[in-house]
N, C-alpha and C positions, 0 to 999 in steps of 0.2 A: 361661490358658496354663499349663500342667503346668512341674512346677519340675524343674530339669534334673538329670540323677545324673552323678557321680563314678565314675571308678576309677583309682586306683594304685596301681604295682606297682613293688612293695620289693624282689621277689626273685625271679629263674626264666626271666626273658626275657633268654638271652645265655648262658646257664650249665645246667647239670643238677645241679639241688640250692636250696636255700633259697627255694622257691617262698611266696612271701605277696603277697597282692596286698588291696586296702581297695577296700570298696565304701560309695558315701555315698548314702543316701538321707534327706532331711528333714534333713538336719544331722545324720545320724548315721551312725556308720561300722560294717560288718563286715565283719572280717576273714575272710577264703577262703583258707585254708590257712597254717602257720605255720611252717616247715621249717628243713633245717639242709644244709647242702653238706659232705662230708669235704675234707680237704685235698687237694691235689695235693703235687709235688715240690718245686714255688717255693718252698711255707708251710713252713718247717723247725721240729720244733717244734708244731706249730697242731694240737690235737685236731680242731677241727671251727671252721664258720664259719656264723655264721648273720646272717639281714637287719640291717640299719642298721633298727632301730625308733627311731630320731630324730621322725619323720610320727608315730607312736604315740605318745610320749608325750608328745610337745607338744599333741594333741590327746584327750589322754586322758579328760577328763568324755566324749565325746560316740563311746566305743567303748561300744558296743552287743553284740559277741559275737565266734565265732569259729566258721566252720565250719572243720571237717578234712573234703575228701571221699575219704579214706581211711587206712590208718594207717603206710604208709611215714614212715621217718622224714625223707625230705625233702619230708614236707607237715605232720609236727605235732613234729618232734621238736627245733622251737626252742620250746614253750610254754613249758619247764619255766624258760626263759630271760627272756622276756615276763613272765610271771605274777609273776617276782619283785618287777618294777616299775609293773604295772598286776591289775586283777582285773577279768575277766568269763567269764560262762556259755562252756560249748564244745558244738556242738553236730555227733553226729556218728553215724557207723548201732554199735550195740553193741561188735562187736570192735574198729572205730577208736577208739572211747573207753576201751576196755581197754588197746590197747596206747599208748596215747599215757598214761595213766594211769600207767604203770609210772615213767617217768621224773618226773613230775610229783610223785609218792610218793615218788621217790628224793629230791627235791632237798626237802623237805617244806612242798609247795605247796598241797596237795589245799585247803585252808582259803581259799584267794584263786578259786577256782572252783566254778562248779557244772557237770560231765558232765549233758549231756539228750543222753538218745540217741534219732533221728528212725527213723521205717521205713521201707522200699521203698512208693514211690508218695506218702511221707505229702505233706502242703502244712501249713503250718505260719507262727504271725506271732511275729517277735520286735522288737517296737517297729516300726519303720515298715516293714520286712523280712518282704516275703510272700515265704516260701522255698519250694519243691517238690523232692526229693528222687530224682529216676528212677537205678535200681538198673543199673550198668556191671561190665562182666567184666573184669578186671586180675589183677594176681600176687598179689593179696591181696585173698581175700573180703571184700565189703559194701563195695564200694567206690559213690561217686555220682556222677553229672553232676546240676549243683545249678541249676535255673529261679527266677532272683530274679525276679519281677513287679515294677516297677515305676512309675513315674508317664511312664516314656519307654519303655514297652514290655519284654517279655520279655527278659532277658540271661540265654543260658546258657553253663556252665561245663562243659564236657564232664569233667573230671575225668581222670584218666589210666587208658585205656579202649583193649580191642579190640575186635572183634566174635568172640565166639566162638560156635559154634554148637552145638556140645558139650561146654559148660562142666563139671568135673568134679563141680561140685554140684547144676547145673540150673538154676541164677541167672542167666540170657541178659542182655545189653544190652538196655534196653527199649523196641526201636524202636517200636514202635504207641505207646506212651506221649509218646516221642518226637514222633510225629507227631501226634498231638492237640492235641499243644502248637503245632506248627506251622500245623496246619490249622485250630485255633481262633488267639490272641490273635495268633501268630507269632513268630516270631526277630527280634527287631531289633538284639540283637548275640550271634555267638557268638564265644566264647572254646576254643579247642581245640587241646588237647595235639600238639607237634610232634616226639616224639622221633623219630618211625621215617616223619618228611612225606618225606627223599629215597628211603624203599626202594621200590620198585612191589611190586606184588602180595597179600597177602593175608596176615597174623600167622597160625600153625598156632595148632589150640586144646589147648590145655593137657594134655587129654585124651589126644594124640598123642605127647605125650614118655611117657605110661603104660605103653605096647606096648613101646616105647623099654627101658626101664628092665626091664620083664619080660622080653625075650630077652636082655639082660645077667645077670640072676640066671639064667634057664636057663643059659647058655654057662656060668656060672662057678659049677658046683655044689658044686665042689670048694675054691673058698676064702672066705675071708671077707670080708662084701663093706660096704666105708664109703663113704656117700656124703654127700657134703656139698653144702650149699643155703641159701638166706635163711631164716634163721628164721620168717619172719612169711611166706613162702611154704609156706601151712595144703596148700593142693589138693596143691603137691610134696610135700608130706612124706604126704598119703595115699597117693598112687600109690608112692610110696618102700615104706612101710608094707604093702602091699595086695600090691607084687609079692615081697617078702621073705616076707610071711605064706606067698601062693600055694605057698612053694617050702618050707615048712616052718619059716622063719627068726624066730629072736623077734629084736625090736627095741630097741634102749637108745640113748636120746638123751645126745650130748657135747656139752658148750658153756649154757652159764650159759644164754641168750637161748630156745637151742633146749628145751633144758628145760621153762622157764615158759610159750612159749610154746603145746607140746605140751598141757602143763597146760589152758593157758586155751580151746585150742580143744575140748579134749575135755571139758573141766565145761559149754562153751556149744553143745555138741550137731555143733560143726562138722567133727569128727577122731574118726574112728570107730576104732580100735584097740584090740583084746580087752584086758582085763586080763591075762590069760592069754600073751600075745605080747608085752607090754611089763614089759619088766624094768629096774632099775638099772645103770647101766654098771659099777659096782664087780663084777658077777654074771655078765659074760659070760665069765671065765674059768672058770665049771661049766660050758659049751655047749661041743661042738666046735666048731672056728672054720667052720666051714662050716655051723653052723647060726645065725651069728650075721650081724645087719646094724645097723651102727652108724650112724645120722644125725646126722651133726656141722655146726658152724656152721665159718665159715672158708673158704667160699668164693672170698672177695675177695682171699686171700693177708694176713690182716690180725696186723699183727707177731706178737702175744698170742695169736691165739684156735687154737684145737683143732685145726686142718685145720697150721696153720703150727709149731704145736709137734710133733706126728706129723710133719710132714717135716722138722725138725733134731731130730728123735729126743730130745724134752727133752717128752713129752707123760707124766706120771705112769701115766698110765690105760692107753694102749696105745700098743705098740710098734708100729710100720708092717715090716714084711717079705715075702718071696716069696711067704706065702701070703695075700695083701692084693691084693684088686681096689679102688681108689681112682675113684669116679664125683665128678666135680667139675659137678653139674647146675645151672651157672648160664653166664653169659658175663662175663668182667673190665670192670666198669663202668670207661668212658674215665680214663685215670690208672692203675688198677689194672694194665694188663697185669703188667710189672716185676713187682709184687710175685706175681700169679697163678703169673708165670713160675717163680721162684724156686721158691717153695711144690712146682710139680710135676718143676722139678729135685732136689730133696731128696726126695720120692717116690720117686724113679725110683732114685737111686741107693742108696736102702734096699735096691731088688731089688721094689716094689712095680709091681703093671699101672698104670698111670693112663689112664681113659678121660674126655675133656671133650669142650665141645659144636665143637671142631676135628675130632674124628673122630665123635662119632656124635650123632644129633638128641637128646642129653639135657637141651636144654632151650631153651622157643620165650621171645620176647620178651609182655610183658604190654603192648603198646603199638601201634596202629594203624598197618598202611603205608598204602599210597597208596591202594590199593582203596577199603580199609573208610573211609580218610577223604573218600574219592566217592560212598560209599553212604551217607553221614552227613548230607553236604552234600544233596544228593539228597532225602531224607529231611526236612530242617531247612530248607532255602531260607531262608538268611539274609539281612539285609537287608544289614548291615556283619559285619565278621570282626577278629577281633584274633586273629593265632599266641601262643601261650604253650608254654611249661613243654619246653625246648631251648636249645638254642645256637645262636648266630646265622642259620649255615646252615639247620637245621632252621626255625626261623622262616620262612627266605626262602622255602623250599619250599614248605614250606605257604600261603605267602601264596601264589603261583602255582597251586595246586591250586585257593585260595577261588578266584579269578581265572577260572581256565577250568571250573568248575565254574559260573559264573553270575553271582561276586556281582562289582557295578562295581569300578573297579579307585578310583573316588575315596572309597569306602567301604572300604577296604579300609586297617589302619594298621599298619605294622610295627614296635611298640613295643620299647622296652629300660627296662632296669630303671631308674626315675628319672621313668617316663614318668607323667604324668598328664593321662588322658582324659575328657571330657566329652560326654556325650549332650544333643539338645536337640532341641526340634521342627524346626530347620534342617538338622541333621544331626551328623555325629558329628567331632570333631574335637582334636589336643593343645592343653591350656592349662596347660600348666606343668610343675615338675619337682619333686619329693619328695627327699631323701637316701636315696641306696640304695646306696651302698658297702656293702663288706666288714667285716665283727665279726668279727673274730679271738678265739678263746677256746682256751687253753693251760690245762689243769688245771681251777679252778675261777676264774680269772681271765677275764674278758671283755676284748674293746676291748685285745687285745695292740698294736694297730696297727700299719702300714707302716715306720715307723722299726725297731721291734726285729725286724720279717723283715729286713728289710735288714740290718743288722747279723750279725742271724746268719748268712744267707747270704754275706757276708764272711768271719766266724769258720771257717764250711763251706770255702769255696773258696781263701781266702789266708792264714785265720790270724791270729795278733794276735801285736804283740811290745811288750813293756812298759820303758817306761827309767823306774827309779827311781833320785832323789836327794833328797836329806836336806842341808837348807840352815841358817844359821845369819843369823836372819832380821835381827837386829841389825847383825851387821858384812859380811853378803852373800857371805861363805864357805862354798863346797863343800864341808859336813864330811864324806861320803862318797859315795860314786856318781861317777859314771852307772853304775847296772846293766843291765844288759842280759838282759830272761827272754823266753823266744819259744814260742810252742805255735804247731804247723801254718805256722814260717815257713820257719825251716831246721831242721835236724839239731842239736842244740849241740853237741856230743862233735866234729863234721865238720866243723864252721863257728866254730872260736873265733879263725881270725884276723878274717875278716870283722866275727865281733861284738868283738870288740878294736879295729878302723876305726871301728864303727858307736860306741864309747863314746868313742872320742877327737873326730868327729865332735860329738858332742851336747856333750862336754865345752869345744869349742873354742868354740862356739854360747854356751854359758850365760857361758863366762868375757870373751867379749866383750859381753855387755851393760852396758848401763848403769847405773852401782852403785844408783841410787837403782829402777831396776827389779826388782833381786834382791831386795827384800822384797818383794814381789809375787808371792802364789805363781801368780796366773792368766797371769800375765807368762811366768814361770817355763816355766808347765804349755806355754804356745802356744809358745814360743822350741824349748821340748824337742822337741817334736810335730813341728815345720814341718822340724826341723834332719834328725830320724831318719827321718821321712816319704820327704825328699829322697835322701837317701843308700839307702834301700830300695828306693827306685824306681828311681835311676842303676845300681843295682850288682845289683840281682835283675829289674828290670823286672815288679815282684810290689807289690801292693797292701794289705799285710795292714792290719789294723786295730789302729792307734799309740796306746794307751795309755800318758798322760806320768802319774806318780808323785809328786810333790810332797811331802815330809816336812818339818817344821817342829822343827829343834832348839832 
């Protein structure tokens, strides 16, 4: 009787971001992507947030590795976080291990891992983990859909993946690969990416935003043209490159990320741009601006970066003005609008064009609609189906697609992050649940937690007001105070009769206690708190956050 495999997933079912999910075979576990989620509005505060690896390292002897099956940072851009508290191999196609390296080297981890980078087609064992690597088209070259074999049949990973047919490098989806795998040993579970399961129809290929981007340099000969895009999107920043070169334009990268990144695809063969056509951004004030095109990062509207200092006019490098065509070639991942928003209100009101993918195709999704996820299933005939790497709804869809595409509907499991599944020769089903909350990390702090968002979101929305007194802990006399100091509650310049009630209040509170209570400064602190608490909320119908003072004469 074949011994049964695991999977759990720490992060990515429910959300878009911090995808990590644990595969167990023989007692041993590898990891399938390691990611990190950016904040939203709720996280006040919160740089980035990545999986609860709580499951990790309590089961830390028996982690075995880690695949990345590509190098967005929300599938490897929590190792640098992981690695600090566990060590093992990463395993991953060249450029995903270059750029997931960079953070890894920042944080100076490189010494707790070994990078092995696998190749298109390869099959490959690491301890009990017979892994096959088949080569997928996404917004980032060398990306995989990963075939674990193992003792309960084939599980694969689609990876986050379209079909593109005219991929800008020639790197297609590997469907005949694909299907070998299915026409030989088969599918017994797949796992496949859900961001784009409710669009119908068909993802454009990459290729398509090219043409795009080239009759924008023609219409606009006359200015100087910035466009901004993900870093780590290699193919965009050729077609960017290729139609500025076409028009005579030399090229200079803005933005830390996009920099290095340019670096790394052009030393690894994958970013074809003349020495002669790329130059330093200090350099484009010898070009007239019409001969210039600047690729910048800052897409996202991101506080700091290049794209959002050129729109509040605080960018050292270059000024945005009339004679600025501004291409924003991505779409506001969900959360971002707001801040995209802004970004291209400050734009506009420099006097700059600003063209985004609202008015023209500059730029397709790296992710599978409904189509290409029926010509997949089609192609795979799986036995069981698990949605991944989405939000709720994306999950639901996609499971309805597995559904009317063929596979049973009691095979079919619609997980959330916590979920732990089990393969076995009866069939496929949940047996338990892992830790899979939220890791808050603010600076270089981890594990901010739910208390101090809350808090802050307090501090944000009502404010704090502080009563401080100074007691004389011997005889239980008020030697000075109740003070009364407010950030974000009221006005004080507008409001000193109120805080004059609000101290007479507290003061009436503390002098009616109990004498032998007044050496008590905790007594003190809650007496102060409940007293001013009250009175803020009778008299403003406002919440803020009561910090009592306690001084010991």
């Amino acid at each position: 009787m074949a011994d049964p495999v695991r999977i759990a997933f720490l992060g990515g079912l429910g959300e878009i971001g911090r995808n990590c999910a644990c595969i167990e075979v023989g007692g041993r576990i590898m990891i399938l992507d390691c990611g990190l989620m950016f904040p939203n509005e709720d996280m006040p505060g919160v740089d980035l947030v990545l999986p609860d690896f709580t499951y990790l390292l309590d089961n830390a002897d028996r982690v075995e590795g880690c695949v990345i099956t590509h190098g967005h940072e929300d599938h490897c851009g929590g190792l640098s976080y992981l690695l600090r508290e566990l060590s093992f191999p990463i395993y991953g196609s060249a450029l995903s291990l270059c750029l997931a390296r960079s953070r890894i080297e920042e944080a100076g981890l490189l010494g707790r891992t070994e990078l092995i980078p696998v190749h298109d087609g390869e099959r490959r064992m690491a301890g009990p983990f017979d892994m096959e690597f088949i080569p997928v088209t996404h917004s980032v070259p060398h990306g995989f859909a990963t075939a674990f074999h193992t003792p309960q049949g084939v599980i694969l990973h689609s990876g986050d993946f379209k079909i593109d047919l005219t991929p800008v490098d020639g790197r297609a989806t590997d469907l005949a690969h694909l299907g070998a795998i299915a026409d030989g040993p088969g599918i017994r579970l797949f796992l496949c990416d859900s961001t784009n399961a409710e669009e119908e129809g068909h993802t454009k290929s990459e290729s398509s935003v090219g043409r795009v981007l080239a009759d924008l340099f023609a219409a606009h000969r006359q200015k100087r043209v910035i466009v901004a895009c993900f870093a780590s999107h290699i193919h965009r920043v050729q077609q960017i490159a290729d139609a500025a070169i076409a028009e005579g334009r030399v090229v200079a990268t803005l933005g830390r990320s996009m920099g290095k990144n340019v670096a790394l695809a052009r030393s690894m063969g994958l970013l074809t741009i003349p020495d002669s056509a790329l130059v330093d951004i200090d350099q484009i004030g010898s070009y007239p601006p019409e001969r210039v095109c600047v690729i910048s990062t800052g897409s996202q509207g991101e506080p700091m970066s290049a794209l959002a200092l050129m729109a509040a006019n605080d960018n050292r490098r270059i000024t945005v003005g009339e004679g600025d065509l501004v291409v924003l070639s991505s779409h506001a991942i969900p959360g971002n609008e707001t801040s995209v928003g802004k970004v291209i209100d400050g734009l506009c009101r420099l006097g700059a064009e600003v063209v985004h993918s609202g008015l023209a195709d500059v730029h397709v999704s790296g992710h599978a609609k409904r189509d290409e996820l029926r010509l997949l299933h089609s192609v795979l005939r799986p036995s069981s189906f698990i949605p991944v790497h989405g939000e709720f709804r994306h999950l639901t869809h996609n499971a309805q697609l597995a559904e009317e595409m063929g596979v049973d509907r009691s095979r079919i499991l619609l997980a959330e992050d916590g979920d732990v599944v089990e393969l076995t020769e009866e069939g496929i089903d949940f047996v338990g649940e892992v830790p899979a909350g939220y890791l808050y990390v603010d600076g270089i702090v981890g594990d901010v937690g739910r208390g101090v968002l809350r808090d802050r979101k307090v501090l944000a929305e009502e404010g704090v007001v502080m009563v401080v007194v100074t007691v004389d802990t011997k005889t239980g006399e008020i030697v000075t105070g109740p003070e009364i100091i407010t950030r974000g509650w009221v006005y004080a310049p507008e409001a000193e009769k109120l805080l004059d009630e609000a101290r007479s209040t507290v003061l009436q509170a503390l002098e009616a206690m109990d004498a032998a209570a007044v050496s008590e400064p905790e007594a003190l602190k809650r007496t102060a708190r409940q007293a001013l608490a009250r009175f803020v909320s009778e008299r403003t119908r406002r919440r803020p956050m009561i910090v009592p003072v306690v001084m010991e004469a």
